[in-house]
N, C-alpha and C positions, 0 to 999 in steps of 0.2 A: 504494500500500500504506500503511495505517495506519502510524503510529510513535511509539513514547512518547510519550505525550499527558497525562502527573501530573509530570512529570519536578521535580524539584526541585534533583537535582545530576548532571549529566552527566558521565562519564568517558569517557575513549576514549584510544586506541594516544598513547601518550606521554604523558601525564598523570600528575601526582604526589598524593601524597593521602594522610591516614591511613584514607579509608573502603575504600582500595586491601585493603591487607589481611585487609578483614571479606569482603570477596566472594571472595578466595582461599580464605578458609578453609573456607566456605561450597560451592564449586565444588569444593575437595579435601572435604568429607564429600558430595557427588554421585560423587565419582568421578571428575569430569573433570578435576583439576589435582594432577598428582603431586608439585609443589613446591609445601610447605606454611610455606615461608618467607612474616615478615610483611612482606616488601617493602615498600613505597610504592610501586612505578615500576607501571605499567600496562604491563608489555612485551606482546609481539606472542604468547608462549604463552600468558599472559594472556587476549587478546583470544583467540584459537582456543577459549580455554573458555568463553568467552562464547559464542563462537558458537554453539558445540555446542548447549551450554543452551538456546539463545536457539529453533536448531533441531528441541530435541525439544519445547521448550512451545509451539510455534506463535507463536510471536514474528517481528519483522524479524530476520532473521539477518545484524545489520551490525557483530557487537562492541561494539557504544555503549551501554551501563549509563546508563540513561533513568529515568524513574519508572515506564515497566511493567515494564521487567526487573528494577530493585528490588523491585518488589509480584512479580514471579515469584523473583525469589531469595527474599522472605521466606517466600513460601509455601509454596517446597519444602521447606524443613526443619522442618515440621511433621508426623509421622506418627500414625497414629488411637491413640489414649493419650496421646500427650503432654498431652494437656489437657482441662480438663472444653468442652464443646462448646454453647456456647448460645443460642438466637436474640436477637441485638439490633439491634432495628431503628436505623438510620443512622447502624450502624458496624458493620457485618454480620464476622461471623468469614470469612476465607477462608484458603486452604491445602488443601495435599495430603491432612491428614487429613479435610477436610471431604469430599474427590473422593472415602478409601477408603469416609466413612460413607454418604453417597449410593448409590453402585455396589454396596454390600452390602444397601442398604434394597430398591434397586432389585431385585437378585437374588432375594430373599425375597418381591417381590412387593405392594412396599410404593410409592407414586407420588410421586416426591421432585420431578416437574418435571425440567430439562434437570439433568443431572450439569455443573455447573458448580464445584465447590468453594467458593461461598458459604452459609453456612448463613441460609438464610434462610426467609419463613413455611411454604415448600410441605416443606423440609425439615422443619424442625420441625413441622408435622403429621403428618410420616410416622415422626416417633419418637415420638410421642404414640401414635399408632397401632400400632407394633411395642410400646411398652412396654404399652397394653394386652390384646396378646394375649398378652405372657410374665409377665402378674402384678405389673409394676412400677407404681408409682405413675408416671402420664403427663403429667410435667412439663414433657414434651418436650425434656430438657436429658438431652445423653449425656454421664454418669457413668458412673463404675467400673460399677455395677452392670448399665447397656445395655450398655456395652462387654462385661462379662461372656458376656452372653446373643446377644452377637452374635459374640464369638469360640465358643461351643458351637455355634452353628450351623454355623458356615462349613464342616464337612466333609462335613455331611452334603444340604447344598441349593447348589445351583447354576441359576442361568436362563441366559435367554437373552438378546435383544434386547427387553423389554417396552417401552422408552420408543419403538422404530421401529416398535413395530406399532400401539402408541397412533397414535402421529403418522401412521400411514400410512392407519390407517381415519379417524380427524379429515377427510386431506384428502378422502376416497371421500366422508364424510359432506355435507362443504360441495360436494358438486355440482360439474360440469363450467362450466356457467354464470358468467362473472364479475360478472354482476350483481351490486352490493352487496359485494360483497368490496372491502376498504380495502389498500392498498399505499404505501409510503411510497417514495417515489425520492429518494434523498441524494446532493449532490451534492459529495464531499467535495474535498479544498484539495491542490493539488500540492504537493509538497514537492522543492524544486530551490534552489541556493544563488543561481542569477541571478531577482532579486526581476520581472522581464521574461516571464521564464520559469513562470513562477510565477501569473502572469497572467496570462497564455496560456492556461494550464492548465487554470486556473479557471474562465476564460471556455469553454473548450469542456465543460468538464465538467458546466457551468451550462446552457448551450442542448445539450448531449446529453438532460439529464434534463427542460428540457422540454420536446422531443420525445419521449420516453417516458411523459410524464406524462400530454399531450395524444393521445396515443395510448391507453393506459388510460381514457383519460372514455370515450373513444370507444367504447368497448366496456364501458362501464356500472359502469369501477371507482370508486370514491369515493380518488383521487389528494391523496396530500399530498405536499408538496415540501421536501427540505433544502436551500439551498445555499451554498456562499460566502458569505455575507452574506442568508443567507433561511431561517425557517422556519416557514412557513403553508399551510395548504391550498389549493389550485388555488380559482383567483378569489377569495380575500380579500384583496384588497388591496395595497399595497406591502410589499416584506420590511423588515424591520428588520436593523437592525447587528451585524455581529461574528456567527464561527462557532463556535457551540457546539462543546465538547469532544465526544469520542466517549461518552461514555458517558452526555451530555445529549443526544445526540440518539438514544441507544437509547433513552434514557426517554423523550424524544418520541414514538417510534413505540410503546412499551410504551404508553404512556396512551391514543395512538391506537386502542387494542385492534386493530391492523394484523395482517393477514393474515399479510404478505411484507413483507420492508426488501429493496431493491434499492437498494447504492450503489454510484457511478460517480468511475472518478478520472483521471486523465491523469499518467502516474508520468513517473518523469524518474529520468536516470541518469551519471554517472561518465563511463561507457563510451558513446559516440554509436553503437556497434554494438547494442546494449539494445533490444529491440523486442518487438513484437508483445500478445496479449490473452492472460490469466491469470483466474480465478476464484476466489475464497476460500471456506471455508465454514468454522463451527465446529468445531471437534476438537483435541484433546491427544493425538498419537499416543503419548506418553511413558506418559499412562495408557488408552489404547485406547478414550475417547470423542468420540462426531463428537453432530452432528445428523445424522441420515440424511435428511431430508425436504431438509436443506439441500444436504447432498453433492448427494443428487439435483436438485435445483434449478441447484446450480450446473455439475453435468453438461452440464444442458440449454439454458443460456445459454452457456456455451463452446463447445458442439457448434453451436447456431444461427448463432454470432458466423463461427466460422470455416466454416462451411458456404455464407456467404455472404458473406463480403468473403476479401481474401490476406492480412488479419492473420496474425502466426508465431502458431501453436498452444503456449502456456506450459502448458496444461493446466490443473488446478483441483486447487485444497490445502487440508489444514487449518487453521487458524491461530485463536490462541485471542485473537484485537486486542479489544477490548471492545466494539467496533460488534456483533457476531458473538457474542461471549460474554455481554454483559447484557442483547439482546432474545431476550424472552418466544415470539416467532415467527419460522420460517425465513428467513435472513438470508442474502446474498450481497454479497461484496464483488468489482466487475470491476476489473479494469486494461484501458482499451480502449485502448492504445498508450502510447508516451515521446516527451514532447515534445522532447525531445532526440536523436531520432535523425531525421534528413530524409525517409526514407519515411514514417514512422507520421505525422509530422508533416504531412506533406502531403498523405495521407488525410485528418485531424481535419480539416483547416481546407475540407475541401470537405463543403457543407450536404449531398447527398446520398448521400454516404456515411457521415453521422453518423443520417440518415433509416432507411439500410441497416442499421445497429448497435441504432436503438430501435426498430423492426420486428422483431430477429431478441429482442430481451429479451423484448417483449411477447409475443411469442410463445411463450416459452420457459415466461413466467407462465399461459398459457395450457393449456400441454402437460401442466403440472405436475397440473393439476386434470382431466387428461381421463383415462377406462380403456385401458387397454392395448389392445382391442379395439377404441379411436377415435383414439389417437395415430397423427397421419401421421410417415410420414419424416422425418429432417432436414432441413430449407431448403426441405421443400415448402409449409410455410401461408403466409399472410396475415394481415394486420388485417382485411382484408374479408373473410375467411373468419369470423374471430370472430366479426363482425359479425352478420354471415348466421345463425351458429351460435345467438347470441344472441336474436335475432327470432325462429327456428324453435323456441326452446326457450319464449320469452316468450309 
């Protein structure tokens, strides 16, 4: 699982601090901290509101105040009025008011891109566009004045899902075929306190994805690879140093113009009982947006995974990690076992059960783009079926 990855000051259970304070008070206007004392100490009710928080924005849910949960503390206390609203590129506005003006553009029918709380170009086209159908000069900047005309609407228009049915005819459009379609496979960095462990980690999560990689060519995808210490496209060459932050290597696959971001990690835990395969997808349950393309995506990777090996079934969540929230295309984050637990562990470390794992992804990428009327069962395809699928279509 991803984990504050801006972090600039960490807090956590015992900890003293005058920034201690500023997040109580903050957690008491959410709601979640009825002592609005300004403390210093980080005690343990503390940490429980953290968690909370931590839980409704699709965060790690471990109490530890990182750099994403600051960037999600700052952006909760921003609701739609508090400020005029305007696109600046590389240093883009985000917050809760930015999610309520989206979801409302959205409502009315207006294409803001994924409901992420950043204002950025697709947003600001979309109030360009609302301001020219209510007569505003189309500056794209929300003022008193859009604010106005966007609180007179809200009683009378209501939608529905427009961004999932965008994205669902998108995938109908691009064909069953994986010819040509680009997919990124990331292979993101354990995170465990034994630097051994950690290494482990890495290394399987590293040859997980490229057997998943090398399985995508195979069936005519154009494969690019993240890993540990790598990120280039299949066959250019040697990787280079050091692992990009999350949210450089969204941009990676954003520039990629990628399909699907599939990333792969090898978690690690506390508890040596901690096992089994998990899925992530985009969403804010706090304010009721996912990617559906993604949800469904990662449906269908968790269903494969566990349909064909005894991984524990953790199921598939939302979560708003930046891998997941700042690419452009349906994004899934796996956890394929804890290097810390002796079973998971001793699955990983055998080559053909990690064969078994990038079989059941690929597949999963595969299902994604077939009709309902050609989707086979769970655990019944192949790569050679693709294959085959691929030449009868070629």
């Amino acid at each position: 699982m991803p984990q504050d990855s801006t972090t600039t000051a960490v807090l956590r259970l015992g900890d003293r601090g005058p920034a201690v304070p500023e997040i109580r008070a903050r957690l008491d206007q959410l709601g979640l901290l009825q002592d609005g004392a300004a403390s210093e100490e980080y005690d343990a009710e503390l940490e429980r509101a953290v968690r909370a928080f931590q839980q409704q924005r699709g965060l790690t849910a471990d109490g530890v105040v990182g750099g994403t949960t600051w960037r999600a503390l700052d952006e909760a206390r921003w609701k739609l009025g508090d400020r005029v609203l305007v696109h600046l590129p590389g240093s883009l506005q985000s917050g809760d008011d930015v999610i309520a003006l989206q979801s409302r553009l959205l409502d009315l029918g207006f294409k803001v891109g994924r409901v992420d709380g950043r204002f950025g170009p697709a947003t600001e086209r979309a109030v360009r566009e609302f301001q020219r159908n209510i007569g505003v000069p189309p500056d794209g900047t929300c003022g008193p004045a859009t604010l106005k005309a966007l609180g007179r609407l809200a009683p009378i228009v209501r939608g529905g899902d427009p961004n999932a049915m965008r994205s669902q005819e998108r995938i109908r459009r691009e064909g069953p075929n994986l010819v040509g379609k680009v997919v990124v496979v990331d292979a993101a960095p354990t995170r465990a306190g034994d630097p051994g462990l950690c290494h482990l980690g890495d290394l399987v999560a590293t040859d997980l994805a490229r057997r998943v990689e090398g399985r995508l060519v195979a069936t005519g995808v154009q494969a690019f690879l993240t890993s540990p210490g790598a990120t280039h496209r299949s066959g250019d060459g040697p990787p280079g140093q050091g692992q990009p932050e999350e949210s450089e290597r969204a941009e990676f696959a954003n520039r990629a113009d990628a399909h699907l971001l599939v990333s792969l990690q090898v978690e690690a835990s506390d508890n040596p009982d901690a096992c089994g395969i998990s899925t992530y997808y985009y969403g804010i349950e706090a304010h009721g947006v996912r990617s559906s393309v993604g949800e469904r995506f990662a449906g269908l990777v968790q269903r494969e995974i566990v349909a064909r090996t005894d991984l524990a079934d953790l199921r598939s969540h939302p979560r708003s990690w930046d891998l997941l929230r700042l690419t452009r295309m349906p994004a899934v984050s796996v956890d394929v076992g804890y290097v810390t637990n002796a079973g998971d562990a001793a699955r990983l470390a055998d080559a053909a059960f990690r064969d078994v794992i990038a079989q059941a992804i690929v597949v999963a990428v595969q299902r994604l783009y077939l009709a309902p009327e050609s989707d086979p069962h769970t655990g019944v395809l192949r790569v050679d079926d693709i294959r085959a699928l691929r030449h009868a279509s070629g």
